[in-house]
VOGU-3710 file (C-alpha; in Angstrom, 3 decimals, decimal comma):
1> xxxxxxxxxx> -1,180/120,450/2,359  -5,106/122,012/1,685  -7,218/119,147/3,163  -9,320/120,319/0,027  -8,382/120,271/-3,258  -10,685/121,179/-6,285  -10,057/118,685/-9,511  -11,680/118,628/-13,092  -10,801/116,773/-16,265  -8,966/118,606/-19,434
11> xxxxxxxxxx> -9,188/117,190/-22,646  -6,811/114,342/-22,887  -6,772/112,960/-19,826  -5,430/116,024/-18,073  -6,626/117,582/-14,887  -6,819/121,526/-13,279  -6,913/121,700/-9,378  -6,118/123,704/-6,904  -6,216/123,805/-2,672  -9,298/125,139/-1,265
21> xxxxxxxxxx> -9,654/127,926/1,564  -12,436/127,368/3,808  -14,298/129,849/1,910  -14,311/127,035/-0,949  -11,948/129,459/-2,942  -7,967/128,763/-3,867  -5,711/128,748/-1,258  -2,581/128,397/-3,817  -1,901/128,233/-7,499  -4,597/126,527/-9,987
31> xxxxxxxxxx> -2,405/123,785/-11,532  -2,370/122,075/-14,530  -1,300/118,604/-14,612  -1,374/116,230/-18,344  -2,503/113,243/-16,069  -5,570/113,140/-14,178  -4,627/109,889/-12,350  -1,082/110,836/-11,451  -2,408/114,385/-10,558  -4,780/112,514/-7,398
41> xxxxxxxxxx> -1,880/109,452/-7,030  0,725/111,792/-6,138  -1,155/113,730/-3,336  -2,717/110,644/-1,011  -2,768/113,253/1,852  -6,020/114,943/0,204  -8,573/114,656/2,955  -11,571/115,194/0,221  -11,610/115,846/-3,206  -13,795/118,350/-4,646
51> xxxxxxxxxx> -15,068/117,720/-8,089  -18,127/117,986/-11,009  -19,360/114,585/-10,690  -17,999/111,349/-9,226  -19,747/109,272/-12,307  -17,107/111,299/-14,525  -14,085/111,181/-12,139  -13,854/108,461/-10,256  -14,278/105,414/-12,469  -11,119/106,345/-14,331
61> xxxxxxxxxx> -9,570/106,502/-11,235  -10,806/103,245/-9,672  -9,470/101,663/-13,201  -5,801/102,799/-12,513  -6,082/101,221/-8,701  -6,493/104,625/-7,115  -8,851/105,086/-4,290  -10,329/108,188/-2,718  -10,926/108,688/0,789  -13,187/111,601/0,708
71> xxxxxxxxxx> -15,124/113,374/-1,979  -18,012/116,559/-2,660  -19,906/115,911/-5,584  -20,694/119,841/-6,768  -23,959/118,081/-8,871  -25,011/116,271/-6,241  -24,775/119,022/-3,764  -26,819/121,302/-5,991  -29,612/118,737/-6,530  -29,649/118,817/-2,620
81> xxxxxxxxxx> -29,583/122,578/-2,453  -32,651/123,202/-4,925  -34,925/120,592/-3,025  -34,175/122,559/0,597  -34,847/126,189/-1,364  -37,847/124,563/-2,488  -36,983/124,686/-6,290  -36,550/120,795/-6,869  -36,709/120,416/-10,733  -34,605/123,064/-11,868
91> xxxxxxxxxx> -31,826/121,917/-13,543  -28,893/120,771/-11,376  -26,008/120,055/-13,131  -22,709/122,701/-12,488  -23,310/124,583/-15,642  -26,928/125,354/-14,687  -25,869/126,376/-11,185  -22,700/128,152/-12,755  -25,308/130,245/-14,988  -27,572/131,382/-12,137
101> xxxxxxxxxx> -25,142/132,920/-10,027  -24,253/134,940/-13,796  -27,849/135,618/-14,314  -27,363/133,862/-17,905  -29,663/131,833/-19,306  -29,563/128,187/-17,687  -29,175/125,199/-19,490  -30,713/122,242/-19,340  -29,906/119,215/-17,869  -28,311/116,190/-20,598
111> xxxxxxxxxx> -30,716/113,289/-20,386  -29,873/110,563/-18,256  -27,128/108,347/-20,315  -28,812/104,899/-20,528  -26,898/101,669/-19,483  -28,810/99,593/-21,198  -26,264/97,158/-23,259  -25,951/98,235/-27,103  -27,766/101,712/-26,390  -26,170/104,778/-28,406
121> xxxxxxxxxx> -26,445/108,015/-28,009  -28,722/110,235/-30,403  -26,732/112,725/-32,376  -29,612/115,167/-31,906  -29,250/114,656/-27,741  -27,849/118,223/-26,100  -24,437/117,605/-24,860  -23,081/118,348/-21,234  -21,704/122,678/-21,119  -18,454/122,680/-20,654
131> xxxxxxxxxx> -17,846/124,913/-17,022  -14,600/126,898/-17,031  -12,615/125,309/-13,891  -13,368/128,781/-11,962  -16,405/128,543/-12,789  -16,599/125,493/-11,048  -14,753/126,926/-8,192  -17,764/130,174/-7,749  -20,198/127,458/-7,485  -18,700/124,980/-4,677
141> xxxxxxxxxx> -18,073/128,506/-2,647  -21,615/129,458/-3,438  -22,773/125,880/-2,455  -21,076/126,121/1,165  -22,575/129,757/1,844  -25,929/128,242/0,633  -25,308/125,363/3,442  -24,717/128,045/5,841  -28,145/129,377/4,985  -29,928/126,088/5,325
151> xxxxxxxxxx> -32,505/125,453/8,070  -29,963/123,323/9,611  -26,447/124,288/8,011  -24,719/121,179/9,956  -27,630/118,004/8,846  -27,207/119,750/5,573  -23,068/119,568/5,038  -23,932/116,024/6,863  -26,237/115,299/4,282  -24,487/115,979/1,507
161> xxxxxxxxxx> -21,307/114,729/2,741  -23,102/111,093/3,127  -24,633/111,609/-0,776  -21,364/112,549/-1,884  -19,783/109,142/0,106  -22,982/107,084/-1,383  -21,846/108,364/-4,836  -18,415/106,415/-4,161  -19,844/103,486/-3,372  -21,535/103,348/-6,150
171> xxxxxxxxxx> -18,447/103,630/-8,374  -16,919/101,069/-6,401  -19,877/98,777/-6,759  -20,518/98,881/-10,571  -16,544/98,299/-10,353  -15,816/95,288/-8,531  -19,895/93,752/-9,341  -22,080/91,112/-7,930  -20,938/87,385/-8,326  -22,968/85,530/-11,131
181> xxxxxxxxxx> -22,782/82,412/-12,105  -23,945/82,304/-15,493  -24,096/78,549/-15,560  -26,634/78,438/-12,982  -28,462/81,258/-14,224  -29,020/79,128/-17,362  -30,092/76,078/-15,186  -32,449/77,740/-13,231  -34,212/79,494/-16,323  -33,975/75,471/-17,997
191> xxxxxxxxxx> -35,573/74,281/-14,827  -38,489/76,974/-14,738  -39,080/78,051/-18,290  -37,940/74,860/-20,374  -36,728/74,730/-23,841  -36,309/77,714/-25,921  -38,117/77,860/-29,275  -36,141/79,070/-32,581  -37,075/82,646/-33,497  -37,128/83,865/-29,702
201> xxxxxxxxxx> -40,892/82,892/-29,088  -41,749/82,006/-25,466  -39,823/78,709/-24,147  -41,615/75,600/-23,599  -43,175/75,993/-20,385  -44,512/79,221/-20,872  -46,108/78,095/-24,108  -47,853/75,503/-22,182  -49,449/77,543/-19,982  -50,587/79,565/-22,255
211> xxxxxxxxxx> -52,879/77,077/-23,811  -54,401/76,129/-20,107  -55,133/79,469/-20,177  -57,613/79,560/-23,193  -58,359/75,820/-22,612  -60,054/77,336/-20,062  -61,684/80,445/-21,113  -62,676/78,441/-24,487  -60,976/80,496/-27,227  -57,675/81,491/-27,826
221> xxxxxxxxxx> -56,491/84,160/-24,822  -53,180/85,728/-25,065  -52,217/85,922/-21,381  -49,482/88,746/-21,708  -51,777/91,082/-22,791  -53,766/92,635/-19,471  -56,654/93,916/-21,760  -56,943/90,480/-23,489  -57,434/88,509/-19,916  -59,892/90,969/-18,635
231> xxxxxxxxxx> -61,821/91,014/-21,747  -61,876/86,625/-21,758  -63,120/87,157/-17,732  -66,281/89,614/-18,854  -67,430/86,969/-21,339  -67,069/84,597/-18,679  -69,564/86,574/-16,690  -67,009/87,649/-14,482  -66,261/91,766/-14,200  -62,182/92,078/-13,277
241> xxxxxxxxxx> -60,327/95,750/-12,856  -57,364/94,146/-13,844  -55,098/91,512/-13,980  -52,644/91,430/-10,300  -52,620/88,568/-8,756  -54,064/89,767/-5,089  -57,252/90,387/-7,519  -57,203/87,093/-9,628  -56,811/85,167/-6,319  -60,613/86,011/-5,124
251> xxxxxxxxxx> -62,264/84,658/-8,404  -63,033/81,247/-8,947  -62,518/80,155/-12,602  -60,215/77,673/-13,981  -58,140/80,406/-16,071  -56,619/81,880/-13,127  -54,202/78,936/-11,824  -52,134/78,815/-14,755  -52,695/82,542/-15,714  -51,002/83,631/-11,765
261> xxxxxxxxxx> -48,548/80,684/-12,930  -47,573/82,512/-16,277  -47,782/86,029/-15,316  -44,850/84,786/-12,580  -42,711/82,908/-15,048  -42,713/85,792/-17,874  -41,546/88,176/-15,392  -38,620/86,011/-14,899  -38,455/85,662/-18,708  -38,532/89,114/-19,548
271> xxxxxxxxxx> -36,972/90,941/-16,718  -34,042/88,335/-16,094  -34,001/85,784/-18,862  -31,334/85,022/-21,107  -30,957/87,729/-23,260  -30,734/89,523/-19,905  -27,809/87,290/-18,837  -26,275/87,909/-22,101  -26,375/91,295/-21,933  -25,722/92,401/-18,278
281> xxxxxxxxxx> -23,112/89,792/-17,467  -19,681/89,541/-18,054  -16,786/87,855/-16,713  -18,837/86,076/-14,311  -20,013/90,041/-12,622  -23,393/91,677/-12,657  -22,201/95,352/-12,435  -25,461/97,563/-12,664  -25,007/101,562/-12,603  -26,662/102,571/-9,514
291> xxxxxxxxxx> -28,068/105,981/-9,051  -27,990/107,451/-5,714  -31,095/109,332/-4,216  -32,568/108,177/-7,847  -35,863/108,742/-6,014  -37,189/112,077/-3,676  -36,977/110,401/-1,074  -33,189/109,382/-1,570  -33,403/106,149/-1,918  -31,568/104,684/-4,948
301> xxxxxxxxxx> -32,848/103,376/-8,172  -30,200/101,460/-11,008  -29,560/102,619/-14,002  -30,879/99,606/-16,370  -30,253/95,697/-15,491  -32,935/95,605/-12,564  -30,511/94,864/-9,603  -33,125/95,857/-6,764  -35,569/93,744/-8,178  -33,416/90,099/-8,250
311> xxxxxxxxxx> -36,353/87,316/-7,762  -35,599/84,783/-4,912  -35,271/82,173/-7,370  -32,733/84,104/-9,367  -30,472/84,639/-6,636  -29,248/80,928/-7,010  -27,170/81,769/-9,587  -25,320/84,647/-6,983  -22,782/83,234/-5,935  -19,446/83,637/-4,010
321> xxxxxxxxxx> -15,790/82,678/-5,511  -14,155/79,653/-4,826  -13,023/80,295/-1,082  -14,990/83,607/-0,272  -18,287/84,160/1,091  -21,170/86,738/0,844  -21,943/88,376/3,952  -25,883/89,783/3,289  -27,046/91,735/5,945  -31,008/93,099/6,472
331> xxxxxxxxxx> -31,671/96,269/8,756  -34,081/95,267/11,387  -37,449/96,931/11,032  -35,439/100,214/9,911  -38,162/102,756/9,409  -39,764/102,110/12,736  -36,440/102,600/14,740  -35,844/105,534/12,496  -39,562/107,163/13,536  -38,201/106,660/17,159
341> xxxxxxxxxx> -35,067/108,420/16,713  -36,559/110,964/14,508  -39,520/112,223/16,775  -37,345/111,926/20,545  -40,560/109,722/21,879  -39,352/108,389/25,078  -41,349/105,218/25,341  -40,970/104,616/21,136  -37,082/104,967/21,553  -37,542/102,884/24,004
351> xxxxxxxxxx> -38,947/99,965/22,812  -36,742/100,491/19,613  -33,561/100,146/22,159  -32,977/97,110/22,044  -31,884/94,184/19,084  -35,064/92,078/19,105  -38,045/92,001/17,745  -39,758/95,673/17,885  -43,110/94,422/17,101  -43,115/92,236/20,149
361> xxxxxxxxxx> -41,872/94,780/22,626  -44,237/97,365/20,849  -47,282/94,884/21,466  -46,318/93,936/25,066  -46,641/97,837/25,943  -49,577/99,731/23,606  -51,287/96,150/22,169  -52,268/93,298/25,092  -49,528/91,398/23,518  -50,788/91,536/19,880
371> xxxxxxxxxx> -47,977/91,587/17,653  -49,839/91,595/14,340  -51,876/94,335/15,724  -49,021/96,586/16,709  -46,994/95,649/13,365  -50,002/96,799/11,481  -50,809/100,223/13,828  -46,971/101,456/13,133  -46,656/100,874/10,225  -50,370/102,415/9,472
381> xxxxxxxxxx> -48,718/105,521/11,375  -45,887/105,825/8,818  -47,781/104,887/5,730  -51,065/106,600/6,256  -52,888/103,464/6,474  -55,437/105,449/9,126  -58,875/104,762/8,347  -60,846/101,185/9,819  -59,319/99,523/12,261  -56,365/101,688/11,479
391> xxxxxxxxxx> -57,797/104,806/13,308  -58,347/102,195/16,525  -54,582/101,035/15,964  -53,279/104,738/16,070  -55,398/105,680/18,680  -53,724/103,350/20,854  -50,186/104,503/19,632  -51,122/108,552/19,994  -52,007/107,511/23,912  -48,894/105,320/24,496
401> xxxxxxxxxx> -45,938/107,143/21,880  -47,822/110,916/21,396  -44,743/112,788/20,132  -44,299/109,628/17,141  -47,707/110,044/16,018  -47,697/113,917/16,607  -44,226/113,591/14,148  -46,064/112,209/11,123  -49,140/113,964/11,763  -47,566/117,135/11,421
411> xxxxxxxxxx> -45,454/115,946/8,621  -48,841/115,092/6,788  -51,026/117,900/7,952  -47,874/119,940/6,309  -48,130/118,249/2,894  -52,104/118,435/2,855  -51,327/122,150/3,318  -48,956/122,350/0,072  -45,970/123,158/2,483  -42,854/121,592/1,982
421> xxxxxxxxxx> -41,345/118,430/4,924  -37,648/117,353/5,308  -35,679/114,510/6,583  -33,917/114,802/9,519  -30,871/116,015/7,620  -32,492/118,064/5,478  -33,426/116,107/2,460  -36,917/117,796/1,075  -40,068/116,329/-0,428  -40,709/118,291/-4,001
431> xxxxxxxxxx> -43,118/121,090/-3,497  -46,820/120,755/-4,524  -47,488/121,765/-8,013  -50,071/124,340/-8,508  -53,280/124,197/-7,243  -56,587/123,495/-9,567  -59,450/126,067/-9,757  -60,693/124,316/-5,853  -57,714/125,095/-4,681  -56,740/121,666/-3,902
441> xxxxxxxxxx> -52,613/121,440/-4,235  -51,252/118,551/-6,807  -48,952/115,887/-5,632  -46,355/113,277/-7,636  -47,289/109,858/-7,540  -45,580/109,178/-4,560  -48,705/110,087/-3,043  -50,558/107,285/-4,619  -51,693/104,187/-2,718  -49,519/103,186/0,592
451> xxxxxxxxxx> -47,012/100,776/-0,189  -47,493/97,467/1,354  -44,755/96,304/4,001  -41,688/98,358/4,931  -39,739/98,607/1,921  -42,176/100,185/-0,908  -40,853/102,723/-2,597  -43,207/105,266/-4,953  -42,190/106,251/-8,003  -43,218/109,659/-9,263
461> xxxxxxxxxx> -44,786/110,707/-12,159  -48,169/112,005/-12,348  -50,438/114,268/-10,833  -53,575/114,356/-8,633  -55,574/116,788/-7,024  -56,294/114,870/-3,313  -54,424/116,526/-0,632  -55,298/113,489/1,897  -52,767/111,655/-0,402  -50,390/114,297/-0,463
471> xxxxxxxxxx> -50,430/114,387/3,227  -49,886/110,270/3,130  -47,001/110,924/0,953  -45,139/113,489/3,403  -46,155/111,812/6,275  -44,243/108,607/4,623  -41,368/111,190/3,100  -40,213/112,109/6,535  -39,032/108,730/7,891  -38,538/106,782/4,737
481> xxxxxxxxxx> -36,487/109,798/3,826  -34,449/109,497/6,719  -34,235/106,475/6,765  -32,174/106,557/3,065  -30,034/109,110/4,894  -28,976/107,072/7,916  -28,308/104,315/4,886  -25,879/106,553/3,725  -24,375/107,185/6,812  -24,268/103,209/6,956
491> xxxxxxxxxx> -22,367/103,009/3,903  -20,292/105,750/4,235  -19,204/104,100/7,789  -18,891/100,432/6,349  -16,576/101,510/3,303  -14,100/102,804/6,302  -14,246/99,433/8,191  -13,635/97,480/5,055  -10,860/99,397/4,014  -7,194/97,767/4,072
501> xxxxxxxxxx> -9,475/94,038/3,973  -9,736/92,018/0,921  -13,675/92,461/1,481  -15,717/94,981/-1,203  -18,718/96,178/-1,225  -20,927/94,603/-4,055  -24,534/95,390/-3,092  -27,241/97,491/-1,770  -31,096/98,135/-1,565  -32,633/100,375/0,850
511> xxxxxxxxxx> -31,720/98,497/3,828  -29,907/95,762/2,416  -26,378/95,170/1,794  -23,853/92,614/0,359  -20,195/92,435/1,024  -18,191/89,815/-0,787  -15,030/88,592/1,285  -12,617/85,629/1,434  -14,322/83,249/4,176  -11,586/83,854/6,802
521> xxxxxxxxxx> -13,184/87,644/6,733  -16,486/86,978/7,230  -16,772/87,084/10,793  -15,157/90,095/10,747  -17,086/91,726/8,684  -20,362/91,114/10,232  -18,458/92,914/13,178  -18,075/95,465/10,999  -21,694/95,717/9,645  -23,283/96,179/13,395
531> xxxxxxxxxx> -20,325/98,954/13,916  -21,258/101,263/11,043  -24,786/100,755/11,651  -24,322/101,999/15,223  -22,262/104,602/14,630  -24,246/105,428/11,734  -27,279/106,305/13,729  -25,121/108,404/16,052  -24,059/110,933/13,633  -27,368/111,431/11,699
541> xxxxxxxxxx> -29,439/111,454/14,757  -27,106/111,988/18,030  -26,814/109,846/21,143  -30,412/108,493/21,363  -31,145/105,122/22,866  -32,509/103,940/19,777  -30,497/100,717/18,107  -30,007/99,697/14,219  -29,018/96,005/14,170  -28,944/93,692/11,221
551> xxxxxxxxxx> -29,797/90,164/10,589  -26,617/88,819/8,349  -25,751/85,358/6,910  -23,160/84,445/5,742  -23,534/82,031/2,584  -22,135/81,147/-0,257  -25,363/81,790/-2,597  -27,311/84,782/-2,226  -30,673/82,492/-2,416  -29,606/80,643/1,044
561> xx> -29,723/84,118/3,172  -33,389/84,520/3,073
//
């Protein structure tokens, strides 16, 4: 048997396929089978299945109990495919790539399908064009020969190998979903919030604050509206930009207390109160539609239901089944090891080879022991943070680690130039829009402001004309980038080790993941965490000193692992 097989739906429930040469073109008959389920069932010795989308295919299959080893995905593939030729935007679905190679006008892409609970469709919305099933079959052989012409035509199948695994997890996540207790959800929002009022105005607690709030400024302030608050502060004399917290915290007034207090209690409210519960839970499972590489840099985004940003206080109500466990496991300073794997700096790789803490080796060699120092001059490095006492931080990184400072200065010197960057795989940043009449090159938001800490992500949208913050945002592209590939790799390599155990898969974010598992697993799966991490790091970036481990608990509520 092909170890490739090409599959798409018929109307009906039906299914065409065919084994695939190594050319990506038949190597037998194209059949026709009336059941898409049975058709993938009855041939378990598939190595990978080649089809349009996993979001189409495989949930129908994980609903009839049938579970794929291997898969391409030919959309995700050609959203991969653009960003290395450097035409990231273009439309990527199969009918768009199935156009260009006809020269026909190309479609564009549907709009993303919203998850939200209760959402319809518009009947004015363009729907998906239909691909005839050779069609699909000229494109996957155009895809490999395009791989072939890539800067690096083995990262590249790698890389879109690992997307195509991340898209499986996915399915597999939404499908078995995160533990939720709705009973303690409704506690904790009782506890915090109060009462509810009739009518769906703000509970009890909420209402209260509220009126410390213009207590204090002397009139009535509505403290959910930004423009309101900074408008109450300039008649109190006092001149605000806006209304975050890190800039309420340096003025002295009464208003700002219960104003910080508020603003962090209708968060909760909004973003995970109860009509939230009511509408994203079911059958005591959070299943959110995660979207792989949802951002440039490949890190995922959801779909609706704001998994990735669960408050601490929140996570009480996730919570294991009678008799099982969660096993949550956080990467270890991920984007620093990644930086030393990524640039081949002896001394770096060094430091990042072994389990403990990075910061404390990095500070015994570059920072007279000064751990806060050498936390703050890395991650400066990465993020662009290079100006102040960041300059004197990377000064004493470029003399002790040259080729990992040398790595992201040449990835930002790149972006300042308009040129493109890639991960180490191959992943690449979206190309700078045209440039303005000075000839400065635009950037997507990305560029904006450094995140703080390890884990920001930016979120693109707008442009600018500063090429210094283009250059931040490649310089941060390259590692964070890779970093979201070695996370596929991770998953990828942990789906494997779970396989043939009761354990599944129910979570992830960034460098975060949750694997729900009767308790007599658990240990066993924290084996198998540290496995796929190491092994993992071998295939996206070779033998290299450089290790990946995790700090996992194993609890029963999500709230007790951090």
């Amino acid at each position: 048997m092909s170890e490739r097989w090409a599959l798409d739906s018929t109307e009906g429930g039906g299914a065409r396929l065919a084994p695939l040469g190594r050319d990506g073109l038949p190597a037998g008959p194209v059949l026709t089978e009336p059941d898409l389920v049975a058709a993938v069932r009855g041939r378990p010795d598939v190595a990978r299945w080649v089809w349009r989308s996993t979001a189409e295919i495989c949930p129908r299959l994980l609903a009839a109990g049938v579970r794929v080893e291997r898969c391409y995905d030919i959309e995700a593939a050609e959203l991969l495919l653009l960003g290395h030729e450097g035409r990231l935007g273009e439309p990527r679905s199969a009918a768009a790539a199935w156009a260009r190679l006809r020269h026909a006008p190309v479609p564009p892409d549907p709009p993303p399908r919203s998850a939200e609970p209760g959402s319809q469709s518009s009947l004015f919305e363009p729907r998906p064009v239909s691909v005839p099933f050779e069609g699909l079959l000229e494109v996957y052989a155009d895809q490999l020969r395009r791989h072939e012409a890539a800067e690096h035509p083995g990262r590249m199948g790698l890389l879109t190998a690992a997307e195509s695994a991340g898209m499986l997890v996915a399915a597999e996540m939404h499908r078995a979903g995160l533990p939720w207790r709705a009973d303690v959800h409704r506690e904790v929002l009782h506890e915090l919030l109060g009462e509810r009022y009739a009518g769906g105005g703000e509970p009890r607690r909420l209402a209260e604050l509220a009126d410390e709030v213009s207590a204090a400024f002397g009139r009535r302030v509505r403290p959910d509206l930004p423009a309101d608050v900074v408008k109450a502060f300039a008649q109190a004399g006092i001149k605000v930009r806006s209304t975050r917290r890190w800039e309420l915290e340096e003025i002295d007034h009464p208003a700002v207390a219960p104003l910080i207090a508020y603003k962090k209690l209708y968060r909760i409210w909004t973003a995970h109160g109860w009509s939230w519960l009511q509408d994203w839970v079911r059958d005591g499972r959070f299943r959110p539609e995660y979207v792989p590489g949802g951002t440039v840099s490949g890190r995922w985004t959801t779909n609706g239901g704001g998994a990735l940003q669960i408050p601490k206080v929140i996570r009480r109500a996730v919570v294991a089944d009678e008799g099982w466990r969660l096993v949550v496991a956080d990467a270890d300073q991920m984007e620093p090891r990644v930086l030393a794997a990524i640039s081949r700096d002896p001394g770096l790789m060094e430091v990042a080879g072994h389990d403990d803490d990075l910061y404390r080796r990095l500070s015994d060699r570059a920072f007279s022991g000064d751990r806060d120092h050498a936390k703050l001059a890395l991650l400066g490095a990465i993020y662009g943070q290079t100006s102040g006492d960041g300059l004197k931080n990377l000064a004493a990184l470029r003399r002790r680690f040259p080729l990992a400072v040398a790595y992201v200065d040449d990835a930002a010197r790149a972006g300042e130039e308009g040129r493109l960057v890639r991960t180490w795989l191959g992943r690449t940043s979206p190309p700078a829009p045209g440039a303005d009449e000075d000839g400065e090159a635009g950037l997507p938001q990305e560029a904006g402001s450094p995140p703080e800490g390890e884990g920001g992500e930016f979120v693109p949208g707008y442009a600018s004309t500063n090429r210094r913050a283009r250059g931040r945002f490649t310089r941060n592209f390259v590692v964070q980038g890779s970093a979201a590939d070695w996370a596929l790799l991770l998953l990828a390599a942990l789906r494997r080790e779970l396989a043939g155990m009761r354990a599944e898969l129910v979570f992830f974010q960034h460098d975060e993941v949750i694997v729900h598992c009767p308790a007599e697993e658990a240990a066993e799966v924290v084996r198998a965490i540290g496995s796929a991490a190491e092994l993992a790091g071998r295939i996206a970036f070779g033998q290299t000193p450089v290790r990946f481990p995790f700090t996992t608990a194993v609890v029963e509520r999500y709230s007790e692992a951090k």
